[in-house]
C-alpha positions in Angstrom: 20.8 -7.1 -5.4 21.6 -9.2 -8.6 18.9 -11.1 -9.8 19.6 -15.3 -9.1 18.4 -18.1 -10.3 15.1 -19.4 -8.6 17.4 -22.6 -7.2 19.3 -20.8 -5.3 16.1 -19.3 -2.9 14.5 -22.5 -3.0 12.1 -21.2 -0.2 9.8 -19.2 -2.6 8.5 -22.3 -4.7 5.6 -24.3 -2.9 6.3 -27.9 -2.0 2.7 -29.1 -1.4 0.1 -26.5 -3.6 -3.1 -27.5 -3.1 -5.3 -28.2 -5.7 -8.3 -25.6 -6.2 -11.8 -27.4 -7.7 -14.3 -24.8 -6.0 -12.4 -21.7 -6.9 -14.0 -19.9 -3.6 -12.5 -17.2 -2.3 -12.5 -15.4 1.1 -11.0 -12.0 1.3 -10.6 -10.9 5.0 -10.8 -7.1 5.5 -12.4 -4.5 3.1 -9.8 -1.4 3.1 -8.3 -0.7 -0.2 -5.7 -3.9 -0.6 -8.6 -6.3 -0.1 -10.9 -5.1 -2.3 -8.5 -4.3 -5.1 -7.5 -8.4 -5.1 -10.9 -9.4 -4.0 -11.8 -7.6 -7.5 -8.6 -8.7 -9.2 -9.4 -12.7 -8.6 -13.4 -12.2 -9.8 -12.4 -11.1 -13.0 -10.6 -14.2 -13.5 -13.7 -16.2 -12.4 -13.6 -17.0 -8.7 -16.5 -16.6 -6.3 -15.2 -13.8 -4.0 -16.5 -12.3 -0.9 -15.1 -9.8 1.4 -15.7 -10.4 4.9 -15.3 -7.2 7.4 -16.2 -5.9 10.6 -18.0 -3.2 9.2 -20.8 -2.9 7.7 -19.0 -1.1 4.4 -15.9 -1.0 3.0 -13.1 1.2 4.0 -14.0 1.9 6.6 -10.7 2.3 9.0 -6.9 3.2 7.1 -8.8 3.8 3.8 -11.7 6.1 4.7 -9.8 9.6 4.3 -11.5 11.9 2.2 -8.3 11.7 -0.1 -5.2 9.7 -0.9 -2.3 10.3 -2.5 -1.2 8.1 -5.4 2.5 9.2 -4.2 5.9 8.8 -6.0 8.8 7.9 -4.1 11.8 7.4 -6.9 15.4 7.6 -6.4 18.7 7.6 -8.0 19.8 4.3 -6.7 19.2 0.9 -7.8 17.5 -0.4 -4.8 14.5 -2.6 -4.2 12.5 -0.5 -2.5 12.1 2.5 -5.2 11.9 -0.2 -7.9 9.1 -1.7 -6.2 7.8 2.1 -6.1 8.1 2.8 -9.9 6.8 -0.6 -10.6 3.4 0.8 -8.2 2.8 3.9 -9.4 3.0 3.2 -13.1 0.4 0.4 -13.0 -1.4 2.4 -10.5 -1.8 5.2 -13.0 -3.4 3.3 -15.5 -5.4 0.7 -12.9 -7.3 4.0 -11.8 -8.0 5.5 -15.1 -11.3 4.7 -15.5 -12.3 5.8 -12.2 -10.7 9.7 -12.8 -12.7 9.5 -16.3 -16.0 8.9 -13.9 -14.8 12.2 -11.9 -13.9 10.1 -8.3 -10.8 12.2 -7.4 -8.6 13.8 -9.7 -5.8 13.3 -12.0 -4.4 16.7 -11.4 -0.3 15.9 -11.4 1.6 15.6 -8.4 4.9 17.6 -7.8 7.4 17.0 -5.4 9.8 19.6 -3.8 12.7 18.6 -2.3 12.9 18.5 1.6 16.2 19.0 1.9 19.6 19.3 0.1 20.7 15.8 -0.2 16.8 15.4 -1.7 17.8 18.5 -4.3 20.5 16.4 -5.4 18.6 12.9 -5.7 15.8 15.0 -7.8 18.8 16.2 -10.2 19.7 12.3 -10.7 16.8 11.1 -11.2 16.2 13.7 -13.5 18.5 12.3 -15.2 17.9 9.0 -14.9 14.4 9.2 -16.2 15.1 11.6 -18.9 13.4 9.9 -22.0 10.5 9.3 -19.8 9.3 12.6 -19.6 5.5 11.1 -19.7 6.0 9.7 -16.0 8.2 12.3 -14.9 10.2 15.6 -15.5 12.0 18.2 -13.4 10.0 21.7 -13.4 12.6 24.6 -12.5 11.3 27.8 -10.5 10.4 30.1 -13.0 8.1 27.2 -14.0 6.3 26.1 -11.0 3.9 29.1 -10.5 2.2 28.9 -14.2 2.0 24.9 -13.4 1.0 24.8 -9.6 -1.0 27.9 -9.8 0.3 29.1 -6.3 3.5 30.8 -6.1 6.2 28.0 -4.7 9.5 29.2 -3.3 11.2 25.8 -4.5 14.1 25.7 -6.9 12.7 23.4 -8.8 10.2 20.3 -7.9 10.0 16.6 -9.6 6.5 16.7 -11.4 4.6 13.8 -12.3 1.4 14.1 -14.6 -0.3 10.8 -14.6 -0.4 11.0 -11.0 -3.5 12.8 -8.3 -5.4 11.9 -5.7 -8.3 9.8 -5.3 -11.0 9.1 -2.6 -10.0 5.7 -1.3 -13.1 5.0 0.6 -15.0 5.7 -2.8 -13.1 3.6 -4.9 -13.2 0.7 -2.4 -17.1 1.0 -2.5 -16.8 1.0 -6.6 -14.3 -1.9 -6.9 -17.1 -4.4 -4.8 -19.8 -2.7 -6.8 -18.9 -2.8 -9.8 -17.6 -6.5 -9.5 -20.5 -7.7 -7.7 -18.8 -8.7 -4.5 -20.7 -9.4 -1.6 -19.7 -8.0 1.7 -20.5 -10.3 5.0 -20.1 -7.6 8.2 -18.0 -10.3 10.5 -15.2 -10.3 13.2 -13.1 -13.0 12.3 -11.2 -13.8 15.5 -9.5 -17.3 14.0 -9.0 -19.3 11.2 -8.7 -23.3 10.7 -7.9 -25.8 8.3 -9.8 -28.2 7.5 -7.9 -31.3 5.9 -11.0 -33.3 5.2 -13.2 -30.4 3.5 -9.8 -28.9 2.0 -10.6 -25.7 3.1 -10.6 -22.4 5.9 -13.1 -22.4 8.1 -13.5 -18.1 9.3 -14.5 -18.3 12.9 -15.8 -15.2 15.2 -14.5 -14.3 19.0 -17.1 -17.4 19.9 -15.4 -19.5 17.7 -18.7 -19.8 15.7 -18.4 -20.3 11.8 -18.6 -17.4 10.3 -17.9 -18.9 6.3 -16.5 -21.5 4.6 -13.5 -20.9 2.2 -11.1 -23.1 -0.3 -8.9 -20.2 -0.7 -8.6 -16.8 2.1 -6.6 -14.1 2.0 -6.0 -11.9 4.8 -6.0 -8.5 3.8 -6.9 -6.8 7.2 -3.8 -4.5 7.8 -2.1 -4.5 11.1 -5.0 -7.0 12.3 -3.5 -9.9 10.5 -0.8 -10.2 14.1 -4.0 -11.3 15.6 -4.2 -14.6 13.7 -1.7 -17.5 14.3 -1.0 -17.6 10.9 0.2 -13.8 10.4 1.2 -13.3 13.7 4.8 -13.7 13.0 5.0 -11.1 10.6 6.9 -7.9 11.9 4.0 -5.7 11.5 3.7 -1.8 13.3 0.6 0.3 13.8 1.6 4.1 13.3 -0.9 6.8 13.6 -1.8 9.4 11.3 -4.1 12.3 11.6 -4.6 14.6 8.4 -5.9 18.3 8.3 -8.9 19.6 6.6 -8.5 23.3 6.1 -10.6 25.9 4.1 -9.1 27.5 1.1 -8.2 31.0 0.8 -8.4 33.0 -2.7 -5.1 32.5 -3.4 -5.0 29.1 -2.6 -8.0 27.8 -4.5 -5.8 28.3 -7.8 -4.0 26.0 -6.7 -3.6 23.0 -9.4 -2.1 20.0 -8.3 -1.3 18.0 -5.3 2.4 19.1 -3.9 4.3 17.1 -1.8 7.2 17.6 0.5 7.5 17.3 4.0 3.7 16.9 3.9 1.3 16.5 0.9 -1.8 18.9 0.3 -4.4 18.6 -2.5 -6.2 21.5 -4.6 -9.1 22.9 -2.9 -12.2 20.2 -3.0 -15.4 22.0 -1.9 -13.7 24.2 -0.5 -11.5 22.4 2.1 -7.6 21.4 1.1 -6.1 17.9 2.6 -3.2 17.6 4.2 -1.3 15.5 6.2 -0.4 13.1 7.7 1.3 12.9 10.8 3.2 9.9 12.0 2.7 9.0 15.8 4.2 6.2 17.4 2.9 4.5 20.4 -0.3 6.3 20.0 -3.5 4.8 19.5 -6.2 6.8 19.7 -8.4 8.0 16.6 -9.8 11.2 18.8 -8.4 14.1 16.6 -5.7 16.3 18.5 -5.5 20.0 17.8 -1.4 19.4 18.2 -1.5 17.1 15.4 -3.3 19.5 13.3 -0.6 22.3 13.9 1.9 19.3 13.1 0.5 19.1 10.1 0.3 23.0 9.4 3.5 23.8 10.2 4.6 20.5 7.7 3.2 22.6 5.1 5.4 25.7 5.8 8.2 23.0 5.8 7.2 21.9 2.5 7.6 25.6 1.2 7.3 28.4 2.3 4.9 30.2 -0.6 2.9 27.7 -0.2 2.0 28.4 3.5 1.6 32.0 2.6 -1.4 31.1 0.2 -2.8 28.9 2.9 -3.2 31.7 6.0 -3.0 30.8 9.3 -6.4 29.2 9.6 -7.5 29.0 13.8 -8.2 25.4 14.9 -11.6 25.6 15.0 -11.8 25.8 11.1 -10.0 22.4 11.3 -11.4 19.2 10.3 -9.7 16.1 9.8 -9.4 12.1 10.3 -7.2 10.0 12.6 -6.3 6.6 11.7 -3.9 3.7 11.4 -1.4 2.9 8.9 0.5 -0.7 8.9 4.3 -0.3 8.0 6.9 -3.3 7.7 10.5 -3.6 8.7 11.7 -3.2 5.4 8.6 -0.6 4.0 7.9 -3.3 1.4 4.6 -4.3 1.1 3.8 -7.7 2.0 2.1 -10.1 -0.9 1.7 -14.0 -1.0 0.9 -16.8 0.2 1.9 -17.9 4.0 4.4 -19.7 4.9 4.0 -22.5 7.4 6.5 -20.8 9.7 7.3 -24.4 12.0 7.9 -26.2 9.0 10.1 -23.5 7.7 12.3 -23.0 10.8 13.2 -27.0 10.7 13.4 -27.3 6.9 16.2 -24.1 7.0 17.5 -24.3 10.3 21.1 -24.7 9.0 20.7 -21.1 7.6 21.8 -20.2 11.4 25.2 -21.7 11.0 25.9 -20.2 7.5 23.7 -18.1 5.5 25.5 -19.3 2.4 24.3 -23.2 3.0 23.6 -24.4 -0.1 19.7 -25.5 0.5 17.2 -27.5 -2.3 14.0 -27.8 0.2 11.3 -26.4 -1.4 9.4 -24.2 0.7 6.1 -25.4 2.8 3.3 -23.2 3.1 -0.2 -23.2 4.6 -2.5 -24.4 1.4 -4.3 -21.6 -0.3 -3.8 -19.0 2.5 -2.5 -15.7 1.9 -1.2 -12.1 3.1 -1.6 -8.6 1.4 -0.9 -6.1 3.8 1.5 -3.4 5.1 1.5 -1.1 2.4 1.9 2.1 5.0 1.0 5.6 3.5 1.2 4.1 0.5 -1.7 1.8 -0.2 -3.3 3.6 -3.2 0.2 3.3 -5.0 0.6 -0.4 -3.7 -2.5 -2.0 -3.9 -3.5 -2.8 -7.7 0.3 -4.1 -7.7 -0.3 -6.2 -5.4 -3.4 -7.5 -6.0 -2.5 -8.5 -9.4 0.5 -10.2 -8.5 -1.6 -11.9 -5.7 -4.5 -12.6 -8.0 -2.0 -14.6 -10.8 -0.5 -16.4 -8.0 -3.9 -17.6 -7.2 -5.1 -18.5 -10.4 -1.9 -20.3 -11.3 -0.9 -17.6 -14.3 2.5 -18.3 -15.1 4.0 -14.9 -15.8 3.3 -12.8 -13.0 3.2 -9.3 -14.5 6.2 -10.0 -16.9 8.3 -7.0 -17.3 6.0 -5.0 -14.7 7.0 -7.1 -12.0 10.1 -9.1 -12.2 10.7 -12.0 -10.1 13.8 -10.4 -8.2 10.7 -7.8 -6.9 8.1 -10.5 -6.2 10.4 -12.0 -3.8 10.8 -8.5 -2.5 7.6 -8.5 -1.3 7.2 -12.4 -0.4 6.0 -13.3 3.1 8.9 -15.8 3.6 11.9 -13.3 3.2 11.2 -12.1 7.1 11.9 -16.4 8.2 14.4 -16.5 5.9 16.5 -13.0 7.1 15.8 -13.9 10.6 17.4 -17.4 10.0 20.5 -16.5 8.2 20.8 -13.2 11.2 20.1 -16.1 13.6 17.4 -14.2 15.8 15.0 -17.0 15.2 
C-alpha cells in the first residue's frame, strides 16, 4: 500500500474537534493498553483517571504471570509487520526502565521457525535486516546451545536481544503508581454526551453517574461491543490458557524466552511459562487439563530438544491462567478517536457504488471519545505504540511519532478504516 496524500482519505481528518479547556481525562479499563495511555496523557499534563471493574489493575487479559514482548517480522512490505517492527522497537526502549528495576527480564527472545515456508521468511528477513544486527540476527545451529543454554534441534532461529518478557499485571500496577493515577473500581454499563457541559457522562448498569469526563477513552478490550459507541467495531473474544510447569536441571539453564509454535520463558522461581492456547467459542476461565497438554505438546512442536529438557511433567504439577484475548479482523490494533458511525454511513454512502468516488467530506466523529483496543496476544508489544500515538492525538501534538510511526500506519490502525472497507465492499 503506497503512501497517499491525506486528501485523498478525507475520512481520517476531524470535521468538528472539540475544544479541550479542562484537559480531564477518563480512561475506561485498567489492563495494560489503558494504563500505558492513561500514563502517556499525564505526562503531558492532563488529569487522568482509570476507571475499572476491579478493584486493581490488570486484572483480566493482562494478569498472567508473564508476557511476551513478541516479534512477528516478515520479508514482505505489508502493514501488518510494519506496524509490528514499529511496536517492538519502541517497546524495547518504553520498558527499559522497568527491566533496570528487575520486573521481568530482558533475557533475548529467539524464534525458530514453525515450518518450511517460515525457514525461508527467517533467511529474508535475515537479509532484509542485515545492518541491524542490534534488533535482530539469525543464530545458526551450532550456535543456539551456547546462546539458549538448552540444546535446540532448530537449524537456525531469528534472535532478538533487546527483547524478554515482563510481568504485565506488575507493570500495569507501576505505570498508575508511578504516575499517580487514581483508580475508581466501577462498571460502566453506558456512556453519554453531554452538549451543554461538553463532556461524557460514565454511567453504571443503573444508569447512575459514575464520573464526569471532557475527554474518555475506552480502553476495556473486547468490552468496548457493549457500548453504542464501540459496538460497531468487528471485535472477537478468543481464549487462551497458558501452562505453568516446574523446571528440570536441564531446563533451568535455559536462557532466553524461545518461541515457535508456542512461547516458553527461562525458569522463574522455579516454574517455566508457556502458552497460550487459542479457543474459539469458548468462554470459560476454569483451567482445562486438555489445554494444558495443548500447550505441552506445542512445545514439542516448537522443537523437539527443547521438550526433551522439559520432561513430561504429570498434570497435577500444572498451574496456569485462562483468560481472554481481543483480536480484530485485520490483527491490527485499534487506536483513535471514534467515529460517529451514522454520520459517516450518509456522508460516504456513495463509496457503495464506486470505491474510487472522489470524496472531500471530512470525517465526523464523536468529540473527544476514543478506542485503544484489540491488540490480541500482543498487547505488551502494542501498547506503549499505541498509547503514544493516542496520547499526541489528544494533546493536539502535530507529529505523531515522526519517523516511528508514519501516517500511512496511523491510518492502519484508525477506527474509521472498518466504515470505510465495509462501505466501498458494500456490506454496510
Amino acid at each position: 500500500m503506497s503512501k497517499q496524500q491525506p486528501s485523498a482519505m478525507p475520512w481520517f481528518e476531524t470535521a468538528n474537534p472539540i475544544p479541550r479547556n479542562r484537559k480531564t481525562v477518563t480512561v475506561i479499563g485498567a489492563g495494560i493498553s489503558g494504563c500505558t495511555v492513561a500514563a502517556a496523557l499525564k505526562k503531558r499534563g492532563f488529569n487522568v483517571t482509570v476507571v475499572d471493574r476491579h478493584n486493581h489493575a490488570g486484572a483480566e487479559a493482562s494478569g498472567n504471570p508473564e508476557g511476551i514482548v513478541y516479534p512477528k517480522l516478515s520479508p514482505r512490505d505489508d502493514l501488518l509487520p510494519r506496524v509490528n517492527l514499529a511496536a517492538i522497537q519502541f517497546a524495547s526502549h518504553y520498558y527499559q526502565p522497568f527491566w533496570d528495576s528487575g520486573l521481568g527480564r530482558q533475557c533475548g527472545v529467539l524464534v525458530v521457525p514453525e515450518n518450511e515456508k517460515a525457514r525461508r521468511d527467517f533467511k529474508l528477513i535475515s537479509e532484509r535486516y542485515a545492518d541491524q544486527t542490534e534488533m535482530v540476527k539469525t543464530i545458526a545451529h551450532g550456535q543456539l546451545e551456547a546462546l539458549s543454554g538448552v540444546p535446540l534441534q532448530a537449524e537456525s532461529a531469528l534472535y532478538f536481544p533487546q527483547l524478554g518478557w515482563l510481568p504485565p499485571q506488575l507493570i500495569c500496577e507501576q505505570l498508575l503508581k508511578l504516575n499517580d493515577i487514581p483508580l475508581v473500581q466501577a462498571d460502566i454499563h453506558s456512556l453519554e454526551y453531554s452538549e451543554q457541559q461538553q463532556s461524557w457522562q460514565l454511567l453504571d448498569a443503573n444508569k447512575q453517574l459514575v464520573i464526569e469526563t471532557e475527554s474518555a477513552i475506552i480502553a476495556s478490550a473486547f468490552d468496548c461491543k457493549k457500548f453504542s459507541q464501540t459496538a460497531y467495531l468487528p471485535l472477537r473474544k478468543i481464549r487462551g490458557q497458558i501452562t505453568q510447569l516446574p523446571c528440570t536441571p536441564e531446563s533451568s539453564k535455559m536462557k532466553m524466552v524461545v518461541c515457535g509454535e508456542c512461547y516458553i520463558t527461562p525458569a522463574e522461581e522455579g516454574l517455566h511459562g508457556c502458552g497460550a492456547t487459542y479457543n474459539k467459542d469458548l468462554f470459560t476461565t476454569e483451567l482445562r487439563d486438555i489445554d494444558h497438554q495443548a500447550n505441552l505438546a506445542q512445545i514439542a512442536a516448537t522443537d523437539a530438544g527443547l521438550a526433551a529438557v522439559m520432561g513430561n511433567p504429570t498434570n497435577e504439577k500444572l498451574t496456569g491462567r485462562a483468560n481472554f484475548r481481543c483480536t480484530t479482523s485485520d490483527y491490527l490494533p485499534i487506536a483513535g478517536p471514534v467515529p460517529d458511525r451514522a454520520a459517516m454511513l450518509e456522508d460516504y454512502a456513495k463509496l457503495r457504488r464506486d470505491a474510487k468516488t472522489p470524496m472531500t467530506t471530512l470525517g465526523a466523529y464523536l468529540p473527544n471519545l476514543y478506542v485503544n483496543c484489540g491488540m490480541g496476544s500482543r498487547g505488551l508489544s502494542y501498547a506503549p505504540l499505541t498509547a503514544e500515538l493516542l496520547a499526541a492525538e489528544i494533546a493536539g501534538e502535530k507529529t505523531t511519532l515522526n519517523d516511528t510511526l508514519p501516517e500511512e500506519l496511523c491510518q492502519a490502525m484508525h477506527p474509521v478504516r472498518f466504515l470505510i472497507r465495509d462501505l466501498k465492499r458494500n456490506r454496510i
